[in-house]
VEXLOFI-213781 format. One record per residue (C-alpha): z, x, y. Coordinates in steps of 0.2 Angstrom, whole numbers, padded with zeros to 4 digits, always signed. Example, Ala and Ser with C-alpha at 12.3 -4.5 7.8 and 13.67 -1.06 7.14 Angstrom:
residues 2
+0039+0062-0022;+0036+0068-0005;
END
This chain:
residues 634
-0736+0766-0453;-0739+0753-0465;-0743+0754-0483;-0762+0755-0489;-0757+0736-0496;-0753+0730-0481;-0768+0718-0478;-0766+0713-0496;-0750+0706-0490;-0758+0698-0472;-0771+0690-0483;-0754+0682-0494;-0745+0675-0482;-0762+0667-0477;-0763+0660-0494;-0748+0654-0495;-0749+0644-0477;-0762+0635-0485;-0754+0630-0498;-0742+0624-0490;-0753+0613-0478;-0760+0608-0491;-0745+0602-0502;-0740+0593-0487;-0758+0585-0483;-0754+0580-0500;-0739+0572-0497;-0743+0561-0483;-0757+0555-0493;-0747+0550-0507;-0736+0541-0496;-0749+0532-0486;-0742+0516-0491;-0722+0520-0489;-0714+0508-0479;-0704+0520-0466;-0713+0536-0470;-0715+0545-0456;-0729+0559-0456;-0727+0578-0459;-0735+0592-0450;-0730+0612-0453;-0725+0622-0441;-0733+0642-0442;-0730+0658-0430;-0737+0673-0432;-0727+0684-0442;-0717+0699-0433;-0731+0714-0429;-0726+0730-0436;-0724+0747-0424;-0739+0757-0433;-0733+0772-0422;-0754+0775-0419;-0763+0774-0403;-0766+0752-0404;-0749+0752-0407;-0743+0736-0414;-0751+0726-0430;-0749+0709-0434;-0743+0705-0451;-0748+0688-0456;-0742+0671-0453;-0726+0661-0458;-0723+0643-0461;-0705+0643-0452;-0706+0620-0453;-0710+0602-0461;-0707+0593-0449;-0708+0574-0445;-0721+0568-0432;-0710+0554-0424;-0706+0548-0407;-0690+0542-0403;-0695+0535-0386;-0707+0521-0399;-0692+0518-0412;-0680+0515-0395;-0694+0501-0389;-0695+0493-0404;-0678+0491-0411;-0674+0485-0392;-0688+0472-0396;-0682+0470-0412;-0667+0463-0406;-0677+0450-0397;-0688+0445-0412;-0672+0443-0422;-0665+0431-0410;-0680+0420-0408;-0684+0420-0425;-0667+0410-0430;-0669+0400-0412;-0685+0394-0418;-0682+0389-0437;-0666+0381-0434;-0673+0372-0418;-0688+0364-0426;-0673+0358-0439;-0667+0350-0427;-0684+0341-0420;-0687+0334-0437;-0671+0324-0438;-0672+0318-0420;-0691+0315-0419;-0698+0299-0424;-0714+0293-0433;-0725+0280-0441;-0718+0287-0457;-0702+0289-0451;-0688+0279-0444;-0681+0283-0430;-0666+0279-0417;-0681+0270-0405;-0685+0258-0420;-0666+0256-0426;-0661+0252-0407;-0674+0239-0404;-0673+0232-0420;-0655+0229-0416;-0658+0220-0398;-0672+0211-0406;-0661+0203-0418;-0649+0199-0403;-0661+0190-0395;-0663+0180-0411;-0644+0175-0408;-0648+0172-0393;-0661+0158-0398;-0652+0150-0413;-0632+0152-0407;-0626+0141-0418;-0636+0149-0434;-0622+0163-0444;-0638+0170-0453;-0644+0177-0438;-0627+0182-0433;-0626+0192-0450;-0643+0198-0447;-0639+0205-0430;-0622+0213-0435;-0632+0222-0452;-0644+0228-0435;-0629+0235-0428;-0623+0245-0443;-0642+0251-0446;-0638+0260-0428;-0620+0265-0433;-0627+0274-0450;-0643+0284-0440;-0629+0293-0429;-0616+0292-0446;-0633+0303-0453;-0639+0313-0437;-0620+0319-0438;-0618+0326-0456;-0636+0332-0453;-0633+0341-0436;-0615+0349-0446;-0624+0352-0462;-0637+0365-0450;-0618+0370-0443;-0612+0375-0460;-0630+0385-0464;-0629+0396-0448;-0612+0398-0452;-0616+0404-0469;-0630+0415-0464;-0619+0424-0453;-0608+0429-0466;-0623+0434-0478;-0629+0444-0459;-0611+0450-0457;-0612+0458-0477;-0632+0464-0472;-0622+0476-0459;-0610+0482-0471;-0620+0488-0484;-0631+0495-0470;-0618+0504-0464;-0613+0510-0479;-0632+0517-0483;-0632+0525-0466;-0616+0536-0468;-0622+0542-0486;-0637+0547-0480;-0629+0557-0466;-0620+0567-0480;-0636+0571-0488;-0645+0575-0474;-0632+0586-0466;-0629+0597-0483;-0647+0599-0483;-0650+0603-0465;-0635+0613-0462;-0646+0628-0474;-0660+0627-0462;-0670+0615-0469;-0676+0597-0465;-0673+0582-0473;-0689+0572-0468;-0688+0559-0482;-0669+0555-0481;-0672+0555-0462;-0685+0542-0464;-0676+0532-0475;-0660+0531-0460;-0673+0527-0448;-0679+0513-0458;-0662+0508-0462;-0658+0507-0443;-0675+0497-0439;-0668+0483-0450;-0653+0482-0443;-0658+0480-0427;-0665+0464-0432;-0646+0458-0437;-0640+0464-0422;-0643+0475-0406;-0639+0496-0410;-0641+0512-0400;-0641+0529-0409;-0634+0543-0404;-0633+0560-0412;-0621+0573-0407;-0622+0592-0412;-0610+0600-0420;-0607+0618-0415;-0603+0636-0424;-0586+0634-0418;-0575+0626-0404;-0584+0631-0387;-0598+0639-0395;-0614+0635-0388;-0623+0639-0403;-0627+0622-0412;-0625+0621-0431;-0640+0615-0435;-0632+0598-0443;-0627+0579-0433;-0616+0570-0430;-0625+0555-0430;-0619+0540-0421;-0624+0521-0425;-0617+0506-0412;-0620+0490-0412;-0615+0473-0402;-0615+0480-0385;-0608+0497-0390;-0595+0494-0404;-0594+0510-0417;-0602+0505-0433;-0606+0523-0441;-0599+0539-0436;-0605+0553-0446;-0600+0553-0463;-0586+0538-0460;-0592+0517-0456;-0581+0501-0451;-0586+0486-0460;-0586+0468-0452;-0575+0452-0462;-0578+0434-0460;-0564+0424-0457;-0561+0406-0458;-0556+0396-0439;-0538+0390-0442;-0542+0378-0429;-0558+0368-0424;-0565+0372-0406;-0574+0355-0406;-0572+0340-0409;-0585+0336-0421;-0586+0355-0426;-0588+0357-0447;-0572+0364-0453;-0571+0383-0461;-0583+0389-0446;-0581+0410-0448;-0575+0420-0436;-0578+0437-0435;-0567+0453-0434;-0566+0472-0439;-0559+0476-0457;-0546+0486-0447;-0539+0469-0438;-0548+0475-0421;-0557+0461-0412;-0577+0463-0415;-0586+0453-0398;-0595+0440-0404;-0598+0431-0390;-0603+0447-0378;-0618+0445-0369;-0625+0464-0375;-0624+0454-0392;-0642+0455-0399;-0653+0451-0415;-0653+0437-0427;-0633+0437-0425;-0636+0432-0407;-0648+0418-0414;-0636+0410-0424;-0621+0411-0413;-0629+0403-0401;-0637+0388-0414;-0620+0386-0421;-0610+0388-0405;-0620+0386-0392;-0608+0372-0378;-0622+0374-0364;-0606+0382-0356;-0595+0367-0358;-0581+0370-0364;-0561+0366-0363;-0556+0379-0347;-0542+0379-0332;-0526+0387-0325;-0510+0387-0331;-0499+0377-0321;-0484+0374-0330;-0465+0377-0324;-0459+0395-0328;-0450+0391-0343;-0461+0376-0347;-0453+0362-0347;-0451+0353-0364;-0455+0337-0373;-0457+0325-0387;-0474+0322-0396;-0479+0308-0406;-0469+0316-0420;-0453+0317-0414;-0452+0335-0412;-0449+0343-0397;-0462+0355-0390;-0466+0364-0375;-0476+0359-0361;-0492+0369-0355;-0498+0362-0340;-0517+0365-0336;-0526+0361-0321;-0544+0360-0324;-0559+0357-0311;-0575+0351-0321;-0583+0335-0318;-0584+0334-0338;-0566+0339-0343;-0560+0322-0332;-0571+0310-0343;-0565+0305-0357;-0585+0301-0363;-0587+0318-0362;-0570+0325-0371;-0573+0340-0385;-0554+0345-0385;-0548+0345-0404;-0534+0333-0407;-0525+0348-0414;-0528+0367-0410;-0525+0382-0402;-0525+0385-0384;-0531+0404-0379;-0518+0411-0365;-0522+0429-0360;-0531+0432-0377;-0515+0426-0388;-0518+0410-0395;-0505+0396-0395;-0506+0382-0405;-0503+0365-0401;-0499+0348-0409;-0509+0337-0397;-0513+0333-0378;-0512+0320-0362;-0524+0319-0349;-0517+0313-0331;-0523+0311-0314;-0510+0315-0303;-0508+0309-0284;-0497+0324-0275;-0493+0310-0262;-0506+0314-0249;-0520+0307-0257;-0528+0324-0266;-0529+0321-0283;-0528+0334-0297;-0533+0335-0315;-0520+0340-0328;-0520+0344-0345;-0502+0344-0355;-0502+0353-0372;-0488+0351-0383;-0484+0369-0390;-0471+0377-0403;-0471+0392-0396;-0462+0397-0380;-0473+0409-0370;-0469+0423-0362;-0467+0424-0342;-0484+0435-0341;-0493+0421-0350;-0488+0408-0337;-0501+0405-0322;-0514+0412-0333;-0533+0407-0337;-0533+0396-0350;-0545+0389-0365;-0550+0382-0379;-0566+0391-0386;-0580+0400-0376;-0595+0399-0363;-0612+0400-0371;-0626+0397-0362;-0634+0387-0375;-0639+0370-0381;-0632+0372-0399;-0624+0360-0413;-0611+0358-0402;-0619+0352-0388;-0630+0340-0398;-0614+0333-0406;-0605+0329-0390;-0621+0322-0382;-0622+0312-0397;-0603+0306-0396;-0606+0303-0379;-0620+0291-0382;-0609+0279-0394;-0594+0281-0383;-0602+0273-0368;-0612+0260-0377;-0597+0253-0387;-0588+0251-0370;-0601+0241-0363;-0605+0232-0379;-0586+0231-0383;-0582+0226-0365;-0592+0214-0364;-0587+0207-0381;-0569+0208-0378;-0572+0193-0363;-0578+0181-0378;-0569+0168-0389;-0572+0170-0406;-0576+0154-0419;-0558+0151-0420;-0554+0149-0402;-0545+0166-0402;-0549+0182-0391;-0565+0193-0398;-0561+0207-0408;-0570+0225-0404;-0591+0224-0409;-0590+0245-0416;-0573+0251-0421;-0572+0270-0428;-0568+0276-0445;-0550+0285-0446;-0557+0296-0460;-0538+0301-0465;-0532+0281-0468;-0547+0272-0476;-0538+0256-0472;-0536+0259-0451;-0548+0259-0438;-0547+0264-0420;-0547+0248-0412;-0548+0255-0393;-0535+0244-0387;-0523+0258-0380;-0531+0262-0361;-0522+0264-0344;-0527+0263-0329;-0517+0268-0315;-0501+0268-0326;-0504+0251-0329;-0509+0244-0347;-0525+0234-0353;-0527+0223-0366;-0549+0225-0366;-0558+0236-0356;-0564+0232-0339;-0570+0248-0332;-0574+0267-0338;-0561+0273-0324;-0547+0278-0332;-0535+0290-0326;-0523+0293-0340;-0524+0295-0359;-0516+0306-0375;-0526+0312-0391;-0513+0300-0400;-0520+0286-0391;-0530+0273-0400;-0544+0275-0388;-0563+0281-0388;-0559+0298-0387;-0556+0294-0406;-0575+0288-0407;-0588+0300-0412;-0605+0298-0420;-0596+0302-0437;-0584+0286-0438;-0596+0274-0428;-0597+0259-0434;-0597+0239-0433;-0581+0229-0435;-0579+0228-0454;-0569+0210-0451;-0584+0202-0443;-0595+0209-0457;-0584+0197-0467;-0581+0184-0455;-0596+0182-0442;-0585+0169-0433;-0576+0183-0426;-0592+0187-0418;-0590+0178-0399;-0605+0172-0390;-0595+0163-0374;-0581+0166-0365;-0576+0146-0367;-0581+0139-0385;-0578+0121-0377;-0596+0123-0368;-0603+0119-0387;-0612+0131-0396;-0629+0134-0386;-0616+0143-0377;-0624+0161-0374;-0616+0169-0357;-0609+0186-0367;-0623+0184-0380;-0634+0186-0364;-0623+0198-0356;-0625+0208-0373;-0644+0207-0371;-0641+0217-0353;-0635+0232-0360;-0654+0235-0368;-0657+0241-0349;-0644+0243-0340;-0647+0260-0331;-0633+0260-0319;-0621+0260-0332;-0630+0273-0343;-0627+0291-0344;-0639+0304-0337;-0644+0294-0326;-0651+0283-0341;-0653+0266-0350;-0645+0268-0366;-0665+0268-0376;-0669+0282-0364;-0652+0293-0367;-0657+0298-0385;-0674+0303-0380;-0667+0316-0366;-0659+0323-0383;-0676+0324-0389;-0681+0331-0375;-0669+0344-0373;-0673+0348-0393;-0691+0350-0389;-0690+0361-0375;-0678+0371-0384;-0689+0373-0399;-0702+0376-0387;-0696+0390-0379;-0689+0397-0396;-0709+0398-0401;-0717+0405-0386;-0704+0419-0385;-0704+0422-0405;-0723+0424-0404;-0721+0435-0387;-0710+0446-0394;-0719+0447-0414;-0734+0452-0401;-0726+0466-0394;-0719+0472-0409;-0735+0470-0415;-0742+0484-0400;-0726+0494-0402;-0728+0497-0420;-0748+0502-0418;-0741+0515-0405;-0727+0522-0418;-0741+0522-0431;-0753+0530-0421;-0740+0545-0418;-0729+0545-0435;-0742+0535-0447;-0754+0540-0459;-0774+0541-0454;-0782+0541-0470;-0799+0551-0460;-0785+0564-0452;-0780+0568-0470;-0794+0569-0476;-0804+0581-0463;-0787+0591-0464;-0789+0592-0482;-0805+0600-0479;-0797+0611-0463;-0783+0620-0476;-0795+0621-0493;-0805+0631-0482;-0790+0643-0476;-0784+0644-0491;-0801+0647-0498;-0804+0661-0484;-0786+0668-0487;-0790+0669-0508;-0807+0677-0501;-0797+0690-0491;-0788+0695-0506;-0804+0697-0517;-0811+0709-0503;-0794+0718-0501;-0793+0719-0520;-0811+0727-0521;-0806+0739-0507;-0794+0745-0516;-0801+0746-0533;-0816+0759-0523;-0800+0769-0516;-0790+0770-0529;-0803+0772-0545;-0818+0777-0539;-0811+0789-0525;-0793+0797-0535;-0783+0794-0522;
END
């Protein structure tokens, strides 16, 4: 039976329910601002009923608060760090994109390649009309560099936006550490508080928010594994271990313990025109961290892609080479080994369209072996099928299980990035300096002697040699000037325009000097109104069957534009589509986990008037028992 007090004690626990609603009304008020915080409820049940051994039997015994808990949905915090992902990686597409429109996109304020390239011809045609004039010659050649130093620009441009996405993925890569380190301090906490019975709402909040941040850096997935009494118990512990992957499923946090990423410099370039110092990424323990994955999400995605991105050209074949390969002598006298790799692309057989480093490292079997340069052949087996082989001069003797292998030199990624910009760019001034150079070549110059080269290339390591493209083959047989693109053999050593990029472009400084070098007919004894190459020259302007992309060399360089364009197009219409559906997903998470200002305050008003019922209980129980026990003597 219970004590003449016990509904003294009912009307207690009653009060003290309250209170605690109330405290905890209180406390989402407070944070109705907090970034993160996730609302609290509490949790009551009726208090055991005592056995009153009477003829009702049972009698309930009050209530007790047995939670605080949070009011969240996971289902809401999945959906939107998965769209998170997306909005990261749009994000960076977009700002780095509309970079790259303003350098290439051409104004009344601003000078462009249209107004440099016609500018150029324009002065030609002036040549054209006064032959015999030097001034216009000088003119026209100062034309020509104008051309040379807007892709000389458009190149440290396009490799200074390389550099910055590269630097930002080291300050994304540190951004992951220290969240990682966060996260597996506040699993400590949380677990020491949790494993008493309570719940840590706040430092729970705080990994969640944590978490959502990440998953703008990069794609995660949370797990949390209980941990039980003992081994094949089924009881739970009551405490997590809590679980945070990211990049397609590479462990980041487990429990109490995290990895942490490092940036690494590239020993070797894996284009061409790449910056130097480009970071790769890899574990602290030395295990390789998937950069290039396709689960790979987030803003790290974004500027992978920008600074990598080959639209999936890139250096790739089989490994055809004797087993042991056999060996050779490079351009230094050393003697190297020979890797053999047969390739199939259209764009690995043109020499326009060559990326390949002049030195490197070639990827066999996910070992990397460096080599000291390369040749290109086209080789006849003797029945007319033609193959196209790749020979790499390499220290290193492979082993047998690296032989007949896929081989490489960088990676696929679907994207039009630096990269591919650069080798469109390189492209371009390849193929317009063989026509113009061609053509030029065919001329005698002032002083009856064969024309020198229109544009030469920089060497940027011997300011006093340039790249002359003198050096071409053709069916193993040599050329002293070009007559055609089709050529079937030639070696990064060779002076040729694999060495010509839209960094070292430029106009034949000795006919700077001496415009007399500059030939305007093949026979200078027709007299000097002479202008069959002048005219020649003029052809070029539209000369669409000997362009690239199916273009005249005016057009090419707006397909750049175009492609830029529809890049940063498509960057802005998904980074808005998916900022609007983090938009929606967040008003959903708010509506479950947020603070309502009017739900507050009508539960305010709900728990003042418990408690104030519950103090009224007491009042009533107190005078009860104030008539029983002093005005009754019992």
């Amino acid at each position: 039976m219970p004590s003449q007090f016990f509904g003294l004690n009912i009307a207690y626990t009653g009060l003290q329910a309250a209170n605690v609603s109330l405290n905890t009304t209180a406390n989402n008020i407070s944070n109705v601002e907090t970034e993160g915080y996730s609302r609290q409820n509490t949790v009551q049940q009726a208090s055991d009923a005592l056995h009153t051994w009477t003829t009702y039997g049972m009698a309930g015994s009050g209530v007790d608060t047995i939670a605080i808990n949070q009011t969240r949905d996971q289902y809401y915090d999945l959906k939107f760090r998965t769209n998170n992902a997306s909005v990261g990686t749009f994000e960076i597409k977009q700002y780095y994109m509309e970079q790259l429109e303003d350098y290439f996109t051409e104004t009344d304020m601003k000078e462009g390649f249209g107004t440099i390239f016609n500018d150029m011809f324009h002065a030609l045609e002036e040549v054209y009309k006064s032959p015999g004039d030097d001034t216009v010659k000088t003119q026209y050649l100062g034309a020509a560099q104008s051309l040379c130093d807007y892709f000389q620009a458009m190149s440290t441009s396009l490799q200074k936006v390389q550099l910055d996405a590269n630097m930002e993925i080291k300050n994304k890569v540190d951004e992951i550490n220290s969240v990682a380190s966060q996260i597996a301090t506040l699993n400590k906490q949380i677990n020491t508080i949790e494993i008493t019975g309570s719940r840590a709402n706040e430092l729970r909040d705080q990994r969640a928010l944590l978490v959502d941040e990440l998953s703008k850096i990069v794609d995660v997935k949370i797990t949390e594994i209980p941990i039980y009494v003992s081994e094949g118990s089924k009881e739970e512990s009551g405490i997590y271990t809590y679980c945070v992957d990211i990049a397609g499923g590479q462990s980041l946090v487990l429990g109490y313990d995290y990895n942490t990423l490092e940036c690494i410099a590239r020993e070797h370039k894996l284009n061409q025109s790449d910056a130097d110092g480009l970071y790769e990424i890899r574990w602290s323990n030395e295990l390789e961290f998937n950069l290039y994955g396709k689960n790979l999400g987030g803003e790290l995605k974004g500027l992978v892609e920008v600074r990598d991105g080959n639209n999936e050209e890139y250096f790739h074949g089989k490994d055809i080479s004797s087993n042991p390969p056999a060996s050779g002598t490079w351009v230094d006298g050393h003697t190297y080994h020979k890797i053999v790799i047969e390739v199939t692309e259209d764009y690995l057989t043109d020499i326009n369209k060559t990326t390949i480093p002049e030195q490197g490292a070639l990827t066999l079997i996910n070992k990397d072996f460096e080599y000291a340069g390369w040749t290109y052949d086209e080789v006849d087996d003797g029945s007319g099928n033609i193959s196209h082989q790749y020979t790499f001069y390499i220290e290193e003797l492979p082993d047998a299980k690296y032989l007949g292998t896929d081989a490489a030199i960088g990676r696929e990624i679907d994207y039009q990035g630096i990269p591919y910009y650069m080798e469109q760019m390189n492209e371009w001034v390849r193929v317009f300096a063989q026509q113009m150079n061609s053509i030029e070549r065919q001329a005698e110059d002032a002083h009856g002697e064969r024309a020198q080269v229109m544009f030469e290339g920089a060497d940027i390591t011997d300011k006093n040699h340039t790249y002359q493209f003198k050096d071409y083959k053709k069916n193993g047989s040599g050329m002293d000037h070009d007559e055609t693109l089709d050529y079937t053999s030639w070696s990064s050593a060779d002076d040729c325009y694999y060495r010509l990029t839209a960094a070292n472009f430029e106009v034949n400084k000795s006919m700077i000097k001496d415009v007399g070098l500059f030939g305007t007919t093949r026979d200078i004894h027709q007299g000097q109104d002479a202008q069959d190459i002048t005219e020649d020259l003029l052809k070029v302007k539209d000369a669409k069957e000997k362009g690239i992309r199916g273009c005249t060399p005016k057009e090419f360089l707006q397909t750049i534009l175009s492609d830029i364009a529809l890049a940063a197009s498509s960057a802005n219409t998904f980074s808005a589509v998916y900022s609007d559906i983090s938009k929606a997903i967040t008003n959903q998470r708010l509506s479950v986990s947020g603070v309502d200002n009017d739900e507050e305050a009508l539960n305010l008003v709900k728990f003042q008037e418990a408690y104030n019922l519950s103090a009224k209980m007491m009042q009533v129980f107190t005078e009860i028992y104030d008539r029983l026990i002093l005005q009754t003597g019992v």
